[in-house]
N, C-alpha and C positions, 0 to 999 in steps of 0.2 A: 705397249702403247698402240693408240690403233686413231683412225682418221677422222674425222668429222666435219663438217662444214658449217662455217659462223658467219654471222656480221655483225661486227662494230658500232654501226652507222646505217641511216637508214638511208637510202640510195640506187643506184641501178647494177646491174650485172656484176660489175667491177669491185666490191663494197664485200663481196662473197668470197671466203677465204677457208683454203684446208688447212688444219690444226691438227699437231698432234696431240691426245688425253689420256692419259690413264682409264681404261674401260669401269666405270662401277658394275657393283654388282646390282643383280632384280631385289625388288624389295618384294616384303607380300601382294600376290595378286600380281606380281609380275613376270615378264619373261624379258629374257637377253637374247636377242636377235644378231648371227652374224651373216650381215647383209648381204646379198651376192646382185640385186636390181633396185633399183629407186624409182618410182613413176612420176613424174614432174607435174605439179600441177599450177591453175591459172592465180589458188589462193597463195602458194607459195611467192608467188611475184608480189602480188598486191600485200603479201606481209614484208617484206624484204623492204618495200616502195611506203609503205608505211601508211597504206590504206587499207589495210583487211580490216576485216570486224573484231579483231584480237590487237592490243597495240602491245608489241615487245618489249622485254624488257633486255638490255644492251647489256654485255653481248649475247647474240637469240641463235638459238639452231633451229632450223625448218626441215620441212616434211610432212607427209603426209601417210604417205604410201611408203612400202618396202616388202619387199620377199627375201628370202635367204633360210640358213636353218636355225633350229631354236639352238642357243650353246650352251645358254644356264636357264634355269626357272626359280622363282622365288616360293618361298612360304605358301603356302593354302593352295599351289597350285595343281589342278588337275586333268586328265589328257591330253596333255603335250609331255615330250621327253628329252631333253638335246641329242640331235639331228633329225627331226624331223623336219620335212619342209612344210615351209608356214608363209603366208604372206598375211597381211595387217590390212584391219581394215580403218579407214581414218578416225584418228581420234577428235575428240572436242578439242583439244590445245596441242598445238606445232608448235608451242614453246615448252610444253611441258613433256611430251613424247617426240623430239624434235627425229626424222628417218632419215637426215642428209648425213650419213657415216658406217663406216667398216660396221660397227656393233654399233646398236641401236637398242632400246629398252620401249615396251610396250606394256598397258595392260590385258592381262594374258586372255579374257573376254571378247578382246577384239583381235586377236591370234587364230589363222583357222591353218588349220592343215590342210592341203591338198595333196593330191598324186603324181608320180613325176611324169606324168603325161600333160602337166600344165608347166611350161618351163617358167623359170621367176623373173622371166622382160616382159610375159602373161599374165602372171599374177600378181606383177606391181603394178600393173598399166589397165587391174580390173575394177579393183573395189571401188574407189572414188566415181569413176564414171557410172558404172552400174547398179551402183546401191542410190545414188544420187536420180537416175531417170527409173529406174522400179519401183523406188520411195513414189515417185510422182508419177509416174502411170499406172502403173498396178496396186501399190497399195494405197495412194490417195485416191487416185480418177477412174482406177475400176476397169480401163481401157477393153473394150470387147472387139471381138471379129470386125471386119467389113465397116468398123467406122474412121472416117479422118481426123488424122492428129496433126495437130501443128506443130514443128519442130522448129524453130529459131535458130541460130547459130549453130546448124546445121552439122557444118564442119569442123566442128569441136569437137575429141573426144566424149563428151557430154552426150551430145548432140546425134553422134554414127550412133552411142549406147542405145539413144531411145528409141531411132531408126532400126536396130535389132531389134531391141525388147517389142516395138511394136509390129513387127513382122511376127512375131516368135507365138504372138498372139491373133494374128489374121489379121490386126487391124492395120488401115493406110495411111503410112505416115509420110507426110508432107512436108517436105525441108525448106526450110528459107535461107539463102545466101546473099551475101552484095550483089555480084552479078555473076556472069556466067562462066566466070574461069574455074570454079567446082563442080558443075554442073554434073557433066561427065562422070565424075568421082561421086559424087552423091548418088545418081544414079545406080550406079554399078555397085556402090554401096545399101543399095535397098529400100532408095527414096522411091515413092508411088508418083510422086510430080515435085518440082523443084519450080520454086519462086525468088524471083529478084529482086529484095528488099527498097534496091538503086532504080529501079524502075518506074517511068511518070504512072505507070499504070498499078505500081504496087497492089492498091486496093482494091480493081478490081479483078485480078489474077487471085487475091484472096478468097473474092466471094464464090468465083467459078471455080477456084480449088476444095472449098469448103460443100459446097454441093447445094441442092435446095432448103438442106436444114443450118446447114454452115457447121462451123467447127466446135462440139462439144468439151474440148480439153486443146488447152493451146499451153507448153511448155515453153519457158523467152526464161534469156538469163540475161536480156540485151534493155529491154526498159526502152525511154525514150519517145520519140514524138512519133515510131509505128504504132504504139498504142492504140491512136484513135484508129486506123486503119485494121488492126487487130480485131478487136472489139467488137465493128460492123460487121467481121464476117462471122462471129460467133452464135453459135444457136442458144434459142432462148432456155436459160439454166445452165450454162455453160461453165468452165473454170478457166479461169487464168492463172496457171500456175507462176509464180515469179520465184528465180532461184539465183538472180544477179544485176547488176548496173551498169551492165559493160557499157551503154552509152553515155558522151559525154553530155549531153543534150536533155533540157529539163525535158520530165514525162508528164505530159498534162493528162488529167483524171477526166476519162471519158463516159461525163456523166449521163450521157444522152443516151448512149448503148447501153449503158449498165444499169439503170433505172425500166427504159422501156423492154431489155429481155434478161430482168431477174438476175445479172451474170453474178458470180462471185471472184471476185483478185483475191491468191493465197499466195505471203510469201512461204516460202520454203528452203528449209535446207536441210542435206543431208544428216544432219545431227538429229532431226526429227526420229530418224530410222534409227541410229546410232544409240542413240538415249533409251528406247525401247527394248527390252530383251525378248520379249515375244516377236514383235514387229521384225526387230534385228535376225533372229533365228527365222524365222520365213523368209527373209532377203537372203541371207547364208545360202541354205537349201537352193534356194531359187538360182543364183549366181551359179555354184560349184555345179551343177546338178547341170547345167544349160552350157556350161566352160568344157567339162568332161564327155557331152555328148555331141558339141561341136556347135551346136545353135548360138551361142554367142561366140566371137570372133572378136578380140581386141583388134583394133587398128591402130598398128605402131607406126607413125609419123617418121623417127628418127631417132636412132640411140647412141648415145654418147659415153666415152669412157667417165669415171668419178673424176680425173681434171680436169676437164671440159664442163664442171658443172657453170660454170660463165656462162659459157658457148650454150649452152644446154636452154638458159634462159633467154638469152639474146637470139636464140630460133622460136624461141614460144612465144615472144614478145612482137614478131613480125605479122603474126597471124597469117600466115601464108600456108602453113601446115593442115594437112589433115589426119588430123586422132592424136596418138599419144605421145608424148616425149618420153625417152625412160633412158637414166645412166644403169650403165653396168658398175660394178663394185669388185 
């Protein structure tokens, strides 16, 4: 028998419950993961709470992320072998590859091996955020040297990723937070200039952060009525990458900005990367290649044993953290 984590119901932190199952075995194309980390992430809540973009079916197991080593592999499978160390890079469905448990089942395409120079609270706490802001800086927006990038929620694991990735490439990336109690951390985390979203002057901290041409790629997973204020400070041909709705707050369509400088709004999501295998194998390369020579740096927030996975949520749900959540196993 081995652990896993379910819900019943669809509800808050509490609603989350370890089980014990009979482990199955990998089917073709598959691998059997025995977990040793788990990276928490923001869709994991918003499925549990019954607002992700996948709606479960009862009782659901969630996950996204996991590290650990392979124990079984199925049919057609090739280079991997049990025990290497592997961590997963998120799948299209947390209910059908659900990572919250001892043994975990993936498809083995989205299984990479790493070297134990990466430990696995590093390499469950990589793929979601990194593939997620590379997808959208580098392989959407192109992101070069010397230009300013807008970063949104900041202090999100998300958020530090893109703060890396666009340092890692010369360009200056600009964090936006509520106010000033990240500040400090953002900085020292790699922010060029840090803005205060809570501020009467939001918008024009945007325009003289964006420079005399303004902001040519603005990454927000926040939505909402900074929009218009976004928008104005963008240069003309610009993108707005959109990869979430954390706001509660309708987002009026700024048509005034968006008509007079050409902008385009892309949503996006990680699956974009994911679903590609070309695409997917240069994000691969990219990530391990930058993990191993030390230019990306996960920033772990807070790690919690696997009964704590309650606790685990009810820390990510405060928004008080910055970077990653990750239980041990």
């Amino acid at each position: 028998m081995s652990r896993i984590v379910r819900f019943h119901e669809i509800g808050g932190p509490e609603v989350l419950r370890i089980e014990d199952i009979a482990p199955t075995a990998p089917g073709p194309g598959e691998v059997r993961i025995r977990v040793k980390a788990i990276g928490v992430n923001r869709a994991d809540i918003l499925m549990r709470s019954g607002t992700y973009i996948q709606t479960p079916s009862l009782p659901s197991g969630l996950g996204l992320e996991a590290a650990g080593f392979v124990d079984e592999i199925g049919a057609d499978v090739e280079g991997l072998s049990p025990g290497d160390r592997v961590s997963v890079i998120p799948s299209v469905s947390m209910e059908r590859w659900p990572a919250y448990g001892e043994m975990a089942i993936f498809p083995a395409h989205l299984v990479v091996r790493h070297p134990s120079s990466i430990s696995f609270e590093v390499a469950a706490a990589s793929w979601m955020q990194y593939l997620t802001a590379y997808g959208a800086l580098i392989d959407i927006a192109s992101v070069s040297a010397n230009e300013p990038v807008l970063i949104t929620a900041a202090s999100s694991s998300v958020g530090l990723a893109a703060i890396q990735i666009a340092n890692l490439v010369g360009a200056r990336p600009v964090a936006v937070t509520r106010g000033g109690a990240k500040a400090r951390a953002l900085r020292e985390a790699g922010a060029y200039d840090v803005i205060f979203s809570e501020d009467d002057d939001f918008q024009a901290q945007l325009i003289a952060a964006g420079g005399e041409s303004g902001f040519r790629v603005v990454f927000d997973p926040v939505a909402g009525p900074a929009f218009t204020a976004i928008t104005t400070s963008m240069a003309v041909g610009g993108i707005l990458i959109e990869y979430g709705g954390l706001s509660p707050h309708p987002t009026p369509f700024p048509v005034g900005p968006v008509l007079s400088k050409s902008l385009i709004l892309k949503g996006y999501l990680v699956h974009e990367i994911v679903r590609d295998p070309v695409r997917l194998d240069k994000a691969k390369n990219f990530v391990i290649s930058a993990l191993v020579s030390g230019a990306l740096k996960p920033v772990i927030a807070k790690t919690f044993a696997f009964e704590e996975i309650a606790e685990a949520h009810r820390f990510l749900e405060t928004n008080q953290h910055l970077g990653k959540v990750v239980v041990t196993v």
